[in-house]
VODRENVO-358596 format. One record per residue (C-alpha): residue in one letter; x, y, z. Coordinates in steps of 0.05 Angstrom, whole numbers. Each point is the difference from the previous one (the first is absolute). Example, Ala and Ser with C-alpha at 12.3 -4.5 7.8 and 13.67 -1.06 7.14 Angstrom:
BEGIN
{"A" {246 -90 156}}
{"S" {27 69 -13}}
***
This chain:
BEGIN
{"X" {-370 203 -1861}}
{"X" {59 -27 29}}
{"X" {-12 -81 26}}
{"X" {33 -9 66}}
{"X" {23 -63 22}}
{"X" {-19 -24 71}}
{"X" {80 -27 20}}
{"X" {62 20 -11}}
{"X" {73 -5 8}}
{"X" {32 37 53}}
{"X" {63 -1 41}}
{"X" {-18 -12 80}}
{"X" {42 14 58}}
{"X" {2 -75 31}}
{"X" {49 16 58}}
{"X" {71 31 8}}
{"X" {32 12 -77}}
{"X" {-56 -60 -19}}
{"X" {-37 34 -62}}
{"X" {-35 -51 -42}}
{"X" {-51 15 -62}}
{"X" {-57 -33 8}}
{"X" {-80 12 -22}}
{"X" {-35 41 37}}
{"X" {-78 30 -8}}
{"X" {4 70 -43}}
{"X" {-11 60 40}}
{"X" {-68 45 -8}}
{"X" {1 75 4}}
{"X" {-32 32 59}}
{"X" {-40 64 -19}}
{"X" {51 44 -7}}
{"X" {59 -51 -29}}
{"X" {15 -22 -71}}
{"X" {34 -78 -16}}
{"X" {66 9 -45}}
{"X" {20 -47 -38}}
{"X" {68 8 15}}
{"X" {48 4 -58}}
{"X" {68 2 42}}
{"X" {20 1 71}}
{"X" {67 16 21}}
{"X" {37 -13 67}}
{"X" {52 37 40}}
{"X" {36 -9 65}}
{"X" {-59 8 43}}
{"X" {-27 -63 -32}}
{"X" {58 -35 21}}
{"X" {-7 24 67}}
{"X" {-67 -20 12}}
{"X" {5 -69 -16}}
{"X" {44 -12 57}}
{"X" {-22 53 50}}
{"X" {-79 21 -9}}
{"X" {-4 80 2}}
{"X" {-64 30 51}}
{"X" {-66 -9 -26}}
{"X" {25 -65 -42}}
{"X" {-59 -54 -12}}
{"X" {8 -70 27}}
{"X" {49 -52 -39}}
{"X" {-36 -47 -45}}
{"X" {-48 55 -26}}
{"X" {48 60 -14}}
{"X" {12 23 -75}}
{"X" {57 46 0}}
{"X" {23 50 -63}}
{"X" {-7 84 5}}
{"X" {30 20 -68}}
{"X" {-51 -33 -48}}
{"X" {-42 36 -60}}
{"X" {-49 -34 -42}}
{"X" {-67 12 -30}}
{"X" {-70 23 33}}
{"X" {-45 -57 -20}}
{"X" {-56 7 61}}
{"X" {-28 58 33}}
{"X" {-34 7 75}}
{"X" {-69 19 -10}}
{"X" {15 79 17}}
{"X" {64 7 -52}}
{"X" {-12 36 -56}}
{"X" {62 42 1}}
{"X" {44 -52 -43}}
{"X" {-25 -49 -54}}
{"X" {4 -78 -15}}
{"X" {65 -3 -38}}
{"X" {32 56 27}}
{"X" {73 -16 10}}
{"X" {27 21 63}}
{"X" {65 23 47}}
{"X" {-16 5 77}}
{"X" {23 19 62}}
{"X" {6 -52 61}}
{"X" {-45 34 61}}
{"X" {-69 23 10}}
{"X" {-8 31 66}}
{"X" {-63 -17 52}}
{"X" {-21 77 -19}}
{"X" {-22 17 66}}
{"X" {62 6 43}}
{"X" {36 78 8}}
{"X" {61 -24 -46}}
{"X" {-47 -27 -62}}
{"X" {-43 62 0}}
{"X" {56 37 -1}}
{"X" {26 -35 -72}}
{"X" {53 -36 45}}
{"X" {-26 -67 -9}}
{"X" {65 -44 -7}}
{"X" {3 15 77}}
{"X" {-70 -17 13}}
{"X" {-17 -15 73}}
{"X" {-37 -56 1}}
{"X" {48 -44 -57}}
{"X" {-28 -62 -1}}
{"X" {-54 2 15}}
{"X" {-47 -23 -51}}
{"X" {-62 8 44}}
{"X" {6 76 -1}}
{"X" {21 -5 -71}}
{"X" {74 2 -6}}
{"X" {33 -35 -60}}
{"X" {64 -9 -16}}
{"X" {3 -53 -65}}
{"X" {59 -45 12}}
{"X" {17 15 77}}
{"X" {-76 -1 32}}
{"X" {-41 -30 -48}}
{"X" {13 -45 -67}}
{"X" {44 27 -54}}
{"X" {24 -10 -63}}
{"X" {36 -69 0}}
{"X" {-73 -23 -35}}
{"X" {-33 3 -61}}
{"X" {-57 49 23}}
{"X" {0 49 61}}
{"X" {-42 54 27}}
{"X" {14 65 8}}
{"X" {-40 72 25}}
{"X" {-14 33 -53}}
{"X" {37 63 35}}
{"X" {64 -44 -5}}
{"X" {-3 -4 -73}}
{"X" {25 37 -69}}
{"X" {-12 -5 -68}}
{"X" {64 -23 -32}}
{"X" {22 52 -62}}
{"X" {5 -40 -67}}
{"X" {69 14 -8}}
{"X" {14 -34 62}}
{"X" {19 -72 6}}
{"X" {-16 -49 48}}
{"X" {77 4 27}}
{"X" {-9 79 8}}
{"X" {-58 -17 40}}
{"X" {33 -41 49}}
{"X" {55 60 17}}
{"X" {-42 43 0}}
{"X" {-27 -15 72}}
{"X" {76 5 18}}
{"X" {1 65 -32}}
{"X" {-53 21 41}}
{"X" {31 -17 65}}
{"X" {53 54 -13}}
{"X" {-46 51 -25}}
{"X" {-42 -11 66}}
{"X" {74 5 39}}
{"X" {13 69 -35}}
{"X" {-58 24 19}}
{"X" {8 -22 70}}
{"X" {75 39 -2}}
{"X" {-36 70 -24}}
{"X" {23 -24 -78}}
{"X" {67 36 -27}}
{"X" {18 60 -34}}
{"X" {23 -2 -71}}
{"X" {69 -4 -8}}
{"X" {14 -36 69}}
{"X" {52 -61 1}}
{"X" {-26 -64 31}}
{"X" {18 -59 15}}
{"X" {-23 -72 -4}}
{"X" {28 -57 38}}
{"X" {-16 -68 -26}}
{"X" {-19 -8 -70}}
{"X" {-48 -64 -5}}
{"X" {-65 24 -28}}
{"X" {-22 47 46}}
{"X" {59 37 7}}
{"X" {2 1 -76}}
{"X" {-63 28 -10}}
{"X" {12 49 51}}
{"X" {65 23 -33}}
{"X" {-49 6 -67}}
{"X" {-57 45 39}}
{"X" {52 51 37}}
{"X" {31 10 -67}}
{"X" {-68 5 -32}}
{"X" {-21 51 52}}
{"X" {51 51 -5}}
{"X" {70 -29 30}}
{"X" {57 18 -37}}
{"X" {53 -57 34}}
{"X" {-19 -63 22}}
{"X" {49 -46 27}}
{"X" {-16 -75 9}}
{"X" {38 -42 54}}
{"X" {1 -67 0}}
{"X" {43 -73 0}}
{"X" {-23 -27 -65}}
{"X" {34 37 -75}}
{"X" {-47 -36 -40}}
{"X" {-63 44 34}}
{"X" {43 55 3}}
{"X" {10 -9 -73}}
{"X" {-72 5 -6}}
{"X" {-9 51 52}}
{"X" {44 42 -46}}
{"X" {-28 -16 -60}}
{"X" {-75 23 9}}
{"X" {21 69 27}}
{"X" {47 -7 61}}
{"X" {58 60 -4}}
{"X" {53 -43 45}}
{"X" {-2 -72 28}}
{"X" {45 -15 54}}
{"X" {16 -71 20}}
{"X" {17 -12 79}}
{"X" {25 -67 -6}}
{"X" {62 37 -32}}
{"X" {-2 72 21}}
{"X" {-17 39 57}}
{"X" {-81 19 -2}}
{"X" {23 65 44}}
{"X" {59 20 -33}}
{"X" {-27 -7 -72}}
{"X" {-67 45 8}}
{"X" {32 51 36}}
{"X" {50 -4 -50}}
{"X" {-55 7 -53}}
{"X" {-32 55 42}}
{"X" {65 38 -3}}
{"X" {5 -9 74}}
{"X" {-74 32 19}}
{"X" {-39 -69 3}}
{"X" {-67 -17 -26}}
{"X" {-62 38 3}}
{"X" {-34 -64 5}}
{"X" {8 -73 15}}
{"X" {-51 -47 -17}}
{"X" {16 -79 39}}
{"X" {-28 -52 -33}}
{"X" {47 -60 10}}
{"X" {-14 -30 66}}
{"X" {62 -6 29}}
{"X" {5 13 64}}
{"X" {73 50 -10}}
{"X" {-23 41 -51}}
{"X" {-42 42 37}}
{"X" {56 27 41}}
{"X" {33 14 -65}}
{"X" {-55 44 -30}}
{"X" {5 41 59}}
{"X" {72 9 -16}}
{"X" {-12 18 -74}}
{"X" {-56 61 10}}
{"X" {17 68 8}}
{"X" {-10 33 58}}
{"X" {-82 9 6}}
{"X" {-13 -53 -55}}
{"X" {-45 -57 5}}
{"X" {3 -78 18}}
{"X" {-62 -29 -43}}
{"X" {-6 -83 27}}
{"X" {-27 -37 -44}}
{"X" {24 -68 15}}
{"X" {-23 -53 56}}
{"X" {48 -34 47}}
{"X" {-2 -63 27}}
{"X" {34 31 72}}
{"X" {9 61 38}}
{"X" {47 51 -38}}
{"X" {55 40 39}}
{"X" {22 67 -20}}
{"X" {30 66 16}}
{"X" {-75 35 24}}
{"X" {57 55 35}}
{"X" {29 19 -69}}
{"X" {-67 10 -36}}
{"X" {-22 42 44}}
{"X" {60 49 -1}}
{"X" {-9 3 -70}}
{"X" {-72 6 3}}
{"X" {-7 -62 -27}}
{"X" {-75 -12 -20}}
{"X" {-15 -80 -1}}
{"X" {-68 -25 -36}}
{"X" {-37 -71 -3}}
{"X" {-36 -17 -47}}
{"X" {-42 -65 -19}}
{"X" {-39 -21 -59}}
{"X" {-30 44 -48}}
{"X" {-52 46 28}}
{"X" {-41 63 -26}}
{"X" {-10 -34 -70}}
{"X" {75 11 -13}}
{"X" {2 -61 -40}}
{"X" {-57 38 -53}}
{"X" {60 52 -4}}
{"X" {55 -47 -12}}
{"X" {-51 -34 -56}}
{"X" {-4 78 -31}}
{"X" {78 -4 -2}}
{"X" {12 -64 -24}}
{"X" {-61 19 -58}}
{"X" {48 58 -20}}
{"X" {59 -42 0}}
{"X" {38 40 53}}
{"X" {10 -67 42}}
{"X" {-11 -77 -26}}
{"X" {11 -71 36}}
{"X" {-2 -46 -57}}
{"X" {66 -2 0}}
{"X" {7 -25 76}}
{"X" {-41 -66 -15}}
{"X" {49 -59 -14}}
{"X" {-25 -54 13}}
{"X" {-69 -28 -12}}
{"X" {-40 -60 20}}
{"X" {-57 -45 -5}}
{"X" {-44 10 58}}
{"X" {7 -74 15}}
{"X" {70 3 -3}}
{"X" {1 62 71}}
{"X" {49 -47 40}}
{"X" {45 0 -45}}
{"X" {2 84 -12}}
{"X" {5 7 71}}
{"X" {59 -45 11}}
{"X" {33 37 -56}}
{"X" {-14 71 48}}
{"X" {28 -33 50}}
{"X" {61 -34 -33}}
{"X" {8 61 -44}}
{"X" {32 -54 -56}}
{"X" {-24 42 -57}}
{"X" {6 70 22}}
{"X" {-68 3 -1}}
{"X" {-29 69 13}}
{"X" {-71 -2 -5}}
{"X" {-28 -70 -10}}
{"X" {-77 -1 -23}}
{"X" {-54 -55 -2}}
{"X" {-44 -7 -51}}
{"X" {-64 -40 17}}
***
């Protein structure tokens, strides 16, 4: 039997880019949750974002525990779980829909209609309800899965980010083998997504982006060309690449507000815009020219359908990995000072974890 301490350390939300670690009471698991012991969380851009501007469905400063890319081990059960064990390592994936709206019952539960709200059960760990900044959480059971052996705790982390671009590619009706895709903006989920497309079939993958040393690694785990706009034109280069034809495919994942308009340019005629990537303002582009070239344009948010169980099966096989992305790891005591290094960027950091 695992003993379970009543307090913990956690990281809380006090007010506008305030997070502070401080003790807080351990979580119990509802009927149908389990309590991690969480090994490693990670944080990306969103967590930046949040700190200063709270997204829909956030809780109240002074209680708020943020974090979405954590893995640990199952050390408590609800009283109805008996579909994972005490000890159980474990990836997950961030939402659990309410279950009852028209979207969840139909698998789409990312876009659940009644997000945040926890009353009708809604759960979303590190926007709508605690996360992973802690030394315990709770998760539904549904949102959980057992972590291969030859899996670290690093793979585990990425693996979520895998997931969102296996849930986008399903959203964009997948690719064909031997397509040519493109990803712009290769931080970690751009990078992972250049590693699934390959994985799944595409023969070319380009990677755009401002920074050599991710293109470097971009190239490195299994992109065919890297193309760096700070120095070349984005355009010019892929058609160039395509031999003039353009892209079958191209997959946005940097944020910036330009590069949209861009990936229209760089698709063949009746090829695909897949967005990724959130933006902090409205977006302009040329809606005209994709639809003379029959342009289709896809959303995409989070990682529904259990698309993050898939990206575990490809990771397992070795056809995609993220250990490689984490540089940079710190005490959970020591958050502020990971954060300020996102934000900075003095480092290069590329994924920076927290380890409780």
């Amino acid at each position: 039997m695992v003993e379970i301490p009543d307090v913990m350390r956690a990281a809380v939300l006090f007010g506008p880019d305030d997070l502070r670690v401080v003790d807080k009471p351990v979580p119990r698991p509802a009927h149908n949750e389990v309590l991690v012991r969480v090994a490693m969380c990670g944080a990306c851009g969103t967590d930046v974002a949040i700190q200063s501007s709270p997204f829909p469905g956030q809780p109240p400063y002074g209680s708020f525990t943020p974090g979405h890319e954590w893995t640990g081990t199952v050390v408590g059960r609800g009283e109805c779980v008996d579909e994972i064990d005490i000890g159980q390592r474990v990836a997950i994936h961030v939402h659990h829909g309410c279950g009852r709206c028209r979207n969840c019952l139909n698998g789409a539960y990312t876009a659940c209609e009644n997000y945040g709200e926890s009353d009708k059960g809604h759960r979303a760990t590190g926007f709508t309800c605690d996360g992973g900044f802690a030394e315990y959480v709770v998760h539904n059971v549904s949102c959980v899965y057992p972590l291969p052996d030859n899996l670290s705790w690093e793979e585990s982390v990425l693996v979520s980010t895998a997931g969102t671009s296996v849930h986008g590619l399903d959203r964009a009706g997948g690719l064909i083998a031997g397509d040519t895709v493109v990803v712009i903006g290769p931080g970690p989920i751009g990078i992972m997504t250049a590693q699934t497309v390959r994985a799944l079939g595409a023969t070319s993958v380009i990677v755009v982006g401002t920074r050599q040393e991710r293109l470097d690694l971009a190239a490195a785990l299994g992109a065919t060309d890297v193309v760096n706009s700070s120095t070349d034109d984005p355009v010019e280069e892929v058609r160039r690449l395509t031999g003039g034809r353009g892209a079958d495919m191209v997959i946005e994942s940097s944020g910036d507000p330009a590069t949209p308009n861009q990936g229209l340019q760089m698709l063949r005629r009746g090829g695909k815009l897949l967005i990724l990537a959130f933006y902090k303002d409205p977006v302009s582009f040329n809606l005209g020219f994709a639809n003379r070239e029959e342009i289709s344009i896809i959303t995409s948010r989070g990682e529904g359908r259990q698309a993050v169980g898939r990206a575990l099966n490809l990771a397992a096989a070795g056809l995609i990995t993220g250990e490689r992305l984490v540089t940079h790891r710190f005490p959970l005591e020591e958050i502020q000072a990971g954060f300020d290094m996102l934000r900075s960027r003095q480092g290069k950091p590329m994924k920076v974890v927290f380890i409780p």
